[in-house]
Each structure stands twice: as C-alpha cells, then as structure tokens.
PAZAPA-4460 file (N, C-alpha, C; in steps of 0.05 Angstrom, whole numbers, plus 32768, in hexadecimal, padded with zeros to 4 digits):
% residues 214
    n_x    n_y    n_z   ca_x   ca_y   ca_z    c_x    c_y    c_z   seq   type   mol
   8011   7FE8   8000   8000   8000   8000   8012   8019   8000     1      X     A
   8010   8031   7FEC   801D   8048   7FED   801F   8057   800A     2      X     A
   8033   8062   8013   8034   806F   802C   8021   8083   8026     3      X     A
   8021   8092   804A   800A   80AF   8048   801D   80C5   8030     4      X     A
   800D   80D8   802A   8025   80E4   801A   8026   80FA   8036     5      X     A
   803C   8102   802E   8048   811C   803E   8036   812F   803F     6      X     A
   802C   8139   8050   8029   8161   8055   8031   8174   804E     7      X     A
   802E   8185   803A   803B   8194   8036   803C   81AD   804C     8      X     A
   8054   81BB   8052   8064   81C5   8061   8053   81DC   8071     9      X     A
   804B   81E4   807D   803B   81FD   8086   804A   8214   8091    10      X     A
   806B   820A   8097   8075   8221   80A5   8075   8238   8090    11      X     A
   807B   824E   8099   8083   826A   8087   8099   8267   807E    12      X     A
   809F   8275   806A   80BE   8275   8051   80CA   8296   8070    13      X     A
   80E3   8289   8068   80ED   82A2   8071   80E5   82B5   806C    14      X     A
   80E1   82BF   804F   80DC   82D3   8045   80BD   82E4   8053    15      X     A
   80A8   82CF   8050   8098   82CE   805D   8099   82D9   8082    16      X     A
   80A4   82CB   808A   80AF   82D7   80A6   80BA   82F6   80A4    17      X     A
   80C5   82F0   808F   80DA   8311   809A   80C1   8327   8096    18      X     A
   80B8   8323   807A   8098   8332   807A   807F   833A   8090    19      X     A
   8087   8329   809E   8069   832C   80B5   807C   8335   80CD    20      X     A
   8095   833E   80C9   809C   834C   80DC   808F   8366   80E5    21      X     A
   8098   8374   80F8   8093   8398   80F9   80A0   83A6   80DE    22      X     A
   8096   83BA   80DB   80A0   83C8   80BE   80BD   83D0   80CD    23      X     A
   80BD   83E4   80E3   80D4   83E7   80F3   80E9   83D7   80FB    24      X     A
   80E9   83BC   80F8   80F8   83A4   80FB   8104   8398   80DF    25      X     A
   80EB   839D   80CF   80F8   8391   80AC   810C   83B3   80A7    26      X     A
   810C   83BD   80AC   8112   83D9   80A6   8139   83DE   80C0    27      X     A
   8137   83CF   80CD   8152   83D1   80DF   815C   83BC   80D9    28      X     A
   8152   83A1   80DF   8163   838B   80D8   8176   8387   80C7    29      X     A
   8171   8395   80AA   8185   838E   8095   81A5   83A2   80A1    30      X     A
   819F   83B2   80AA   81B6   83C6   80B4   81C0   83C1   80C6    31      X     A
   81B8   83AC   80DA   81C4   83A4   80F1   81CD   8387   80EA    32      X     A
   81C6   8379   80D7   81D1   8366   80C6   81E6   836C   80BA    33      X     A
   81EF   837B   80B1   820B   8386   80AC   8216   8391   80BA    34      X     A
   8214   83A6   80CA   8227   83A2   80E5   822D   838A   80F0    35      X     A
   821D   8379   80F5   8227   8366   80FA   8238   834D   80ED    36      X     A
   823C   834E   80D5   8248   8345   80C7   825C   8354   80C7    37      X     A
   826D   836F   80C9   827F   8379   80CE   828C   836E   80E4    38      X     A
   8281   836F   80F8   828A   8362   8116   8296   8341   8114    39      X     A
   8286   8336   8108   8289   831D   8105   82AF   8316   80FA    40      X     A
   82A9   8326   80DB   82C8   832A   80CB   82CC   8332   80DB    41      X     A
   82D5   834C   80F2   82E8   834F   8106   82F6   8341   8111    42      X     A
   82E1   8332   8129   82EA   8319   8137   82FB   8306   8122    43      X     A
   82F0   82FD   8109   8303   82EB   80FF   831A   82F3   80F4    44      X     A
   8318   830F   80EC   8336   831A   80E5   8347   8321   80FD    45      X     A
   8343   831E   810F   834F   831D   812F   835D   8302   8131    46      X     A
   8346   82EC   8126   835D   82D7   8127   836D   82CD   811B    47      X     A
   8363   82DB   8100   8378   82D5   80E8   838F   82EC   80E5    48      X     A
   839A   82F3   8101   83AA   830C   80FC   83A8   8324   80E8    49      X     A
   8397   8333   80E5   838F   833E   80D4   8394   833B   80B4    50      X     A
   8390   831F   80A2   8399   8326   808E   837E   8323   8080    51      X     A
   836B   8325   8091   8352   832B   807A   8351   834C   806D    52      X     A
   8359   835D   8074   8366   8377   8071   8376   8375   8052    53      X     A
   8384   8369   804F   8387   836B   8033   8379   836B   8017    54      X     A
   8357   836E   8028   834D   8360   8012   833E   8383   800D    55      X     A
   8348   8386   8011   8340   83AB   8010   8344   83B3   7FF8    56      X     A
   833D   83D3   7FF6   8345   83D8   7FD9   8361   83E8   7FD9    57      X     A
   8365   83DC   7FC1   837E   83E6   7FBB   8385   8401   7FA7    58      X     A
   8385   8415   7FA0   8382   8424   7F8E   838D   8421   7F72    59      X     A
   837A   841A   7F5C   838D   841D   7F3B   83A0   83FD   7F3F    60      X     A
   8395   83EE   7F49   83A4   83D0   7F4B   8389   83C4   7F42    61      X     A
   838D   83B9   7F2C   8379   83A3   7F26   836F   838D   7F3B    62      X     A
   8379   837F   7F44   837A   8376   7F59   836E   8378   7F6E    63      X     A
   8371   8394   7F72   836A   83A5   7F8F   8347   83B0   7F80    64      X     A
   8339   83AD   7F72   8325   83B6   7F6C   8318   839C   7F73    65      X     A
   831A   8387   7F84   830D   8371   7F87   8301   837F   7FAA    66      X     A
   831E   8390   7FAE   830D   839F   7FD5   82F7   83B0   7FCE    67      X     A
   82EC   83BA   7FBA   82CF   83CA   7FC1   82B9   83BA   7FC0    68      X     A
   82BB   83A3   7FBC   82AA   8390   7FCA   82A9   8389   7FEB    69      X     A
   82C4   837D   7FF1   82CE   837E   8015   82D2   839C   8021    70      X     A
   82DC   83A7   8019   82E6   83BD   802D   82D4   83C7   803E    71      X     A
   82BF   83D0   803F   82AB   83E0   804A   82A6   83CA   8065    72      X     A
   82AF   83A9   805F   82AC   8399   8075   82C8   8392   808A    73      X     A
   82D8   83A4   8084   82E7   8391   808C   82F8   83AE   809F    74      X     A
   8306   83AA   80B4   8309   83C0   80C7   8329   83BA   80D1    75      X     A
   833B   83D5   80D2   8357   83D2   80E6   835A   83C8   8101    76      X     A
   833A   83CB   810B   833E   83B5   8120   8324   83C7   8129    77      X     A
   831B   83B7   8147   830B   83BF   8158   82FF   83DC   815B    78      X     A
   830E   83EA   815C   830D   840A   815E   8302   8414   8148    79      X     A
   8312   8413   8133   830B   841D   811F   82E7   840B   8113    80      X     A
   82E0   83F7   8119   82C4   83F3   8116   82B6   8402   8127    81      X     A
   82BF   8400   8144   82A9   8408   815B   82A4   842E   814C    82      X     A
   82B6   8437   8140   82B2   844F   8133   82A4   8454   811C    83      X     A
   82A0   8440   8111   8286   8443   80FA   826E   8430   8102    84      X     A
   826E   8423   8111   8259   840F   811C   8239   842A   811A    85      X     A
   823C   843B   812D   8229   8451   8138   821A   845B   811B    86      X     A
   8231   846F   810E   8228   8479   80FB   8212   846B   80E6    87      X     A
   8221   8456   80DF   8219   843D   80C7   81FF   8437   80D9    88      X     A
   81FB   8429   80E6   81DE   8424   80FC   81C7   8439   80F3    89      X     A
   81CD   8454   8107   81BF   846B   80FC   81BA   8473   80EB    90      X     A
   81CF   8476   80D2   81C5   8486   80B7   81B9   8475   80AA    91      X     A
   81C5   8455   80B2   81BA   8441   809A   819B   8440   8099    92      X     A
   8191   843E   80B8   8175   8438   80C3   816D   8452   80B6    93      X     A
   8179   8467   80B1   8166   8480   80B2   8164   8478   808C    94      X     A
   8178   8479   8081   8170   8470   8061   8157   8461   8065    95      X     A
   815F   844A   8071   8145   842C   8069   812E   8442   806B    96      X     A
   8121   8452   808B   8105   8457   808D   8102   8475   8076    97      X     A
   8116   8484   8071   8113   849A   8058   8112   8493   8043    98      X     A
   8119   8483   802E   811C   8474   801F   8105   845A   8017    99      X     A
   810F   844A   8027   8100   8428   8030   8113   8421   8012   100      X     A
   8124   8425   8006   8142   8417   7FEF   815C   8414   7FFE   101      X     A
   815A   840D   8018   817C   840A   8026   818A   83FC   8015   102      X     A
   8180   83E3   8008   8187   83D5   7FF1   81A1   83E4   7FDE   103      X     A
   8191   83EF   7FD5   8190   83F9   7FB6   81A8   840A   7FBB   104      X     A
   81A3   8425   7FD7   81B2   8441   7FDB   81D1   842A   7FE3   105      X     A
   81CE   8419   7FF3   81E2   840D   8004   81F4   840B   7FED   106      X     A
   81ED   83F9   7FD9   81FE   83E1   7FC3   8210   8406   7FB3   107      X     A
   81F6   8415   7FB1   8208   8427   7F92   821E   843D   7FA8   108      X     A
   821E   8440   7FC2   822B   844C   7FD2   823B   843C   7FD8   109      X     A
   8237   8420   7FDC   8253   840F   7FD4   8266   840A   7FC9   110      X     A
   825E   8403   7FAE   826A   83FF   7F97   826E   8416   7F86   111      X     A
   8262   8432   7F85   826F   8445   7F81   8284   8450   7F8C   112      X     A
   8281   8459   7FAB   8292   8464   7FBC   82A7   844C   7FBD   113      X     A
   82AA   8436   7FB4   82C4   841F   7FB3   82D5   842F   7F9F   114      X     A
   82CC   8432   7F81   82CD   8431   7F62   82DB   844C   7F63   115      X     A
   82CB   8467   7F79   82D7   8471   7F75   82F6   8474   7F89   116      X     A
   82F4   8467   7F9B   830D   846A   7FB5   8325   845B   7F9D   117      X     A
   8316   8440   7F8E   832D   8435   7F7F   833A   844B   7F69   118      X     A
   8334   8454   7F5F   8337   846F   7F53   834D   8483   7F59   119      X     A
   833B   8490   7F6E   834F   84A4   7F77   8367   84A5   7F91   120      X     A
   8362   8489   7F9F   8374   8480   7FB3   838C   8487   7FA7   121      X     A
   83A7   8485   7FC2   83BB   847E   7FC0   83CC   8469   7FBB   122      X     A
   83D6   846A   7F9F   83E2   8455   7F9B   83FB   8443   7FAA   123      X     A
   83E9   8433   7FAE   83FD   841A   7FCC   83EF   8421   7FE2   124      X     A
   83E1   8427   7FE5   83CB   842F   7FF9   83B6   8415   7FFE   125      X     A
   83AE   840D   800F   8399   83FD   801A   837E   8405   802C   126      X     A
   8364   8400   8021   8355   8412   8027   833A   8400   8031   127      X     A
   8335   8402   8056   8329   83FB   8060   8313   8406   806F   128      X     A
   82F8   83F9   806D   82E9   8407   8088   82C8   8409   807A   129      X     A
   82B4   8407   808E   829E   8412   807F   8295   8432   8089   130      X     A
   82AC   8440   8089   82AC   8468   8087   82A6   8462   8070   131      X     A
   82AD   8458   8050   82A0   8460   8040   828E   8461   8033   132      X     A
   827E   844F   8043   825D   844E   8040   8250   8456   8057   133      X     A
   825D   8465   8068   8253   846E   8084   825A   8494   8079   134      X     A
   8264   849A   8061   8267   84B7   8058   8258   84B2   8048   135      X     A
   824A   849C   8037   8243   849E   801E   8224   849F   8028   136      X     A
   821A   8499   803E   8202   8490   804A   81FF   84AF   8053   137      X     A
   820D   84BA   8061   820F   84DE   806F   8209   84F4   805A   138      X     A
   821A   84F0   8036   821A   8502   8026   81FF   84F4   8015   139      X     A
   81F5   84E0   8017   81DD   84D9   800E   81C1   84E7   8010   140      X     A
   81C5   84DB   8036   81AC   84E8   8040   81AB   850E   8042   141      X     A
   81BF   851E   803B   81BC   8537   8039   81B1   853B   801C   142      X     A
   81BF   852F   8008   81BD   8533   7FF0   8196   8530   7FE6   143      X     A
   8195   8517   7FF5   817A   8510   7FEF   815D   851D   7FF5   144      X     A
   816C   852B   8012   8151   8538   8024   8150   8555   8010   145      X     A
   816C   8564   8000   8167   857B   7FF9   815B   8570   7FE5   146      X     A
   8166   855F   7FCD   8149   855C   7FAE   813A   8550   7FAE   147      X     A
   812C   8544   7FC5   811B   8540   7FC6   80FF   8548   7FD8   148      X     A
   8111   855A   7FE7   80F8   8570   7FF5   80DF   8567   8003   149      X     A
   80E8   8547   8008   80D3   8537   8013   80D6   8544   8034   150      X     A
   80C8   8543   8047   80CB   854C   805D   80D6   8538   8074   151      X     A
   80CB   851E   806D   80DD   850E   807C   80FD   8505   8070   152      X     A
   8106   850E   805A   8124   8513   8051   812D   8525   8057   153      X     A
   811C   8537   804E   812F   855B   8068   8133   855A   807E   154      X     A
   8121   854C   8091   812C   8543   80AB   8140   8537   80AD   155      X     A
   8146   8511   809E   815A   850E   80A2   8174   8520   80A1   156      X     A
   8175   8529   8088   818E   8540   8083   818E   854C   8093   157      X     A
   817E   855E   80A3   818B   8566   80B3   8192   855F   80D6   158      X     A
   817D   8547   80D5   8192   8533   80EE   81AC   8529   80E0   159      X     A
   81B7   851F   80CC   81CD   851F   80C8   81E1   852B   80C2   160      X     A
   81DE   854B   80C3   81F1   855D   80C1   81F0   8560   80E2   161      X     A
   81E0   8564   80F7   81E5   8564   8111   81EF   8553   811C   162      X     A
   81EB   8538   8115   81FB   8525   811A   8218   8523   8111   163      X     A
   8215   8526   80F6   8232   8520   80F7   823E   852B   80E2   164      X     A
   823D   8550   80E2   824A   8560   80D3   8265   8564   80D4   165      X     A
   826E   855C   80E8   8290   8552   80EF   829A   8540   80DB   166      X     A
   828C   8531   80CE   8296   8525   80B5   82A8   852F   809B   167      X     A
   8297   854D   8099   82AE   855F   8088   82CA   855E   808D   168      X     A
   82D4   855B   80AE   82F5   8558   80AF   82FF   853B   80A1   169      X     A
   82F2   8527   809E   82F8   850E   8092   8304   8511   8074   170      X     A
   82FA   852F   8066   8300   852A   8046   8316   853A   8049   171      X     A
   832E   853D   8061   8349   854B   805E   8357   8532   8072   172      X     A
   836A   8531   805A   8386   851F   805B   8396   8525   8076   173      X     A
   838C   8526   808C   8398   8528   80AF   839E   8517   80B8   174      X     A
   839B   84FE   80B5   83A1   84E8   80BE   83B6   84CF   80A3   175      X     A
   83C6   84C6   80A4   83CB   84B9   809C   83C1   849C   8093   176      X     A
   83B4   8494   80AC   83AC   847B   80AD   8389   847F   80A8   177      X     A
   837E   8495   80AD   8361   8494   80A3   835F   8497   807F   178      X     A
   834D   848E   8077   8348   848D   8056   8337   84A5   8050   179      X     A
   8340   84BC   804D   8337   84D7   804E   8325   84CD   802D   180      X     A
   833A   84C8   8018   832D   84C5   7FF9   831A   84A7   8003   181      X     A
   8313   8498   800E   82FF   8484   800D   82E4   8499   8022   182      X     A
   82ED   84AA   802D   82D3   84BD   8041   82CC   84CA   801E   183      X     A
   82DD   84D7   8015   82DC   84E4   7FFE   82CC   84D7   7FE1   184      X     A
   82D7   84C1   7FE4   82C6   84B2   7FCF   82B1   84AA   7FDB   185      X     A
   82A5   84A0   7FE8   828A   8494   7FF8   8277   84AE   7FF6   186      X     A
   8283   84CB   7FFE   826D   84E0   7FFC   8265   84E6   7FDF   187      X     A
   827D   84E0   7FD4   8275   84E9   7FB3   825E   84D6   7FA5   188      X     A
   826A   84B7   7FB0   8254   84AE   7FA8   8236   84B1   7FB2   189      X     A
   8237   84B0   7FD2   821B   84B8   7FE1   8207   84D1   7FC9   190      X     A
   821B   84DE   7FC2   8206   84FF   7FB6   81FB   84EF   7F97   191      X     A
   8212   84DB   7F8B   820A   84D3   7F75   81F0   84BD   7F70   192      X     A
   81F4   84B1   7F83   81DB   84A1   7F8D   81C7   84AE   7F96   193      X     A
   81C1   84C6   7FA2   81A9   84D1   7FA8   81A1   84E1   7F8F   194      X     A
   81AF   84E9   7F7A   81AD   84F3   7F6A   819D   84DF   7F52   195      X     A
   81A7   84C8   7F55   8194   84B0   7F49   817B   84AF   7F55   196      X     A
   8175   84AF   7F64   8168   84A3   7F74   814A   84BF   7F78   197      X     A
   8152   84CC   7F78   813F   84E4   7F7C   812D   84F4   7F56   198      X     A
   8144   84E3   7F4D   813F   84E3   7F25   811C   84E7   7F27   199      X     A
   810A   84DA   7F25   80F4   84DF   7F27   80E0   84F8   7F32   200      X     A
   80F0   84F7   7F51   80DB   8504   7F5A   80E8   8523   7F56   201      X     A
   8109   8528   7F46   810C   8541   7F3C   80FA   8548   7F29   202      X     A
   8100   8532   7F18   80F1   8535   7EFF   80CC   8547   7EFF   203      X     A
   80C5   8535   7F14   80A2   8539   7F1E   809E   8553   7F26   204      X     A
   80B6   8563   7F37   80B2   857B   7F42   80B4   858D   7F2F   205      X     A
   80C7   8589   7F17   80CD   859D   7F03   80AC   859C   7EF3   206      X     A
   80A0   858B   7EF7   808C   8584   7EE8   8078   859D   7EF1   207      X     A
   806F   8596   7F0D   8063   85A9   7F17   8068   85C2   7F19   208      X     A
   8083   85CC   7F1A   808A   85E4   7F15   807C   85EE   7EFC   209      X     A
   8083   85E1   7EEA   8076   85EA   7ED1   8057   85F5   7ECE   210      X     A
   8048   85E2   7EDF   802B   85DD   7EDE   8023   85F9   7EE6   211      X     A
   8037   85FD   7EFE   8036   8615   7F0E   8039   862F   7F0D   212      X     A
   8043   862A   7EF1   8048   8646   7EE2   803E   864E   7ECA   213      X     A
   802E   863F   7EC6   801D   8641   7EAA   800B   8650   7EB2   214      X     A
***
C-alpha cells in the first residue's frame, strides 16, 4: 500500500517572516546586519593577525580594485570601527526611514565612493574603513533633503549637519593614517547618488513650476 503522502510545509518562508515584521524593525535590521558583519571580520582579522586588511583598496593597481568591494568592511583594528560603528547605525537608519532604498543608496555609495578612492588615492597607499560610506551616507542625506524639498529629508539634513558637521575636517590631509581622499570620495559619491536618485521628483517640481507660471 502507498505511504501517507507528506504535508505540505505550513511554516513561513523567511521572506515571509521578515515581512510581518514592524516596519521599524524591517527598516533597522538591514543596518545593524552590517555592522555587525563588520565586527564579526574584526574579531577574525584579530586572529588572523591582521592580514585581512590587505584586501583593501589599493589605488590605480588593478588588483587593488578588487578592495571597493571589502574595504568599507574591514577596519585597523577595534578603534577605528568603534569610530564609525555610531555614525553608519544613525545615518544608515535615517536613509532606510527617508528613503525606504537603503539598498539601492548603500551599493551606489559603495561602489562609487570605492571607484572613486581607487582613482584618486595615493599610489602604494592602502585604503580601509566604512568612513567611506559613513561620508557618502552624511553628503547624501544633505544633498537629498535640499532637491528634494521633501520635509522629512530637510530634517534629516539638517540633523546631520548637527550631528556631524565636523566631518568637513576629514576632507584635509592631517592625518597620515586617516583616508582623507576615501572621506573625499564617499562624499562625492553620496551627492552623486542623491542626484540620481531625486531625478524624478526634480524633474516633477520643474514641472509644476511651469504650471505655475502660465
């Protein structure tokens, strides 16, 4: 006699789960999921005597264009994360709920602000940390709240110039060991990404302007 057949499955798909979360919970998790994945590489580049650090970018080295994928994860040690941990947390969460594309803003402030640090870095230079998506996230959210004139983006901008307008000293060469051109490239990209990103709703306002003047 054929067995019973099976049941099919009733639990929820992950996906499913993550959905019936709080909106405020699908909206933090992804950003505290990467901090924490920074921490994680820490601890193991602690045990691996730091040579996960090499995998950084390198400037105008073929080679070295494989770190603007890693770099943004990978830290000189302890300190230097516990110093972007805060920022990245806050600005990131404030993208996700201004926005709701942390996705989208995250990857092109990534991989731009990499493309461009590979660029204009110092050659023989090694270039670590997520400052450059923790400048590109700062020159974003200003960029965005001014063209787009939405009122919950004007706020952010200007909690993030109160917060953390001290960032301007980051784009001068004072430090040797800080990556002034990766603060530098991460903001350039932040403005170029909000500048994508707001494409529409410029477009819509010029629209109405018009309407408005006929």
């Amino acid at each position: 006699m054929p067995g019973p057949l099976d049941r099919p499955s009733t639990s929820p798909s992950p996906v499913t789960t993550y959905r019936s979360w709080p909106e405020w919970v699908q909206r933090t998790v992804p950003v505290a999921v990467l901090v924490a994945l920074m921490w994680v590489l820490e601890f193991i580049d602690l045990f691996a005597g730091g040579r996960l650090n090499q995998f950084g970018i390198q400037p105008l080295e073929p080679g070295g264009m494989t770190g603007i994928l890693f770099a943004p994860l990978l830290h000189s040690g302890f300190g230097h994360l516990v110093s972007n941990t805060v920022p990245l947390l806050v600005l990131g969460v404030m993208i996700a709920w201004i926005t709701h594309r942390w996705w989208l803003i995250t990857a092109g402030v990534w991989l731009l602000g990499g493309l461009f640090t590979w660029v204009i870095g110092g050659i023989g230079t090694n270039h670590i940390g997520a400052s450059l998506v923790v400048y590109g996230y700062a020159a974003f959210l200003v960029t965005y709240g001014i063209l787009s004139r939405r009122l919950s983006a004007v706020l952010g901008a200007v909690v993030t110039v109160l917060l953390y307008g001290g960032f301007v000293w980051g784009f001068l060469p004072l430090n040797p060991r800080v990556s002034w051109e990766g603060h530098l490239a991460g903001a350039a990209a932040g403005v170029v990404v909000a500048f994508a990103d707001t494409r529409q709703a410029r477009r819509d306002l010029r629209q109405r302007r018009a309407l408005q003047e006929r």
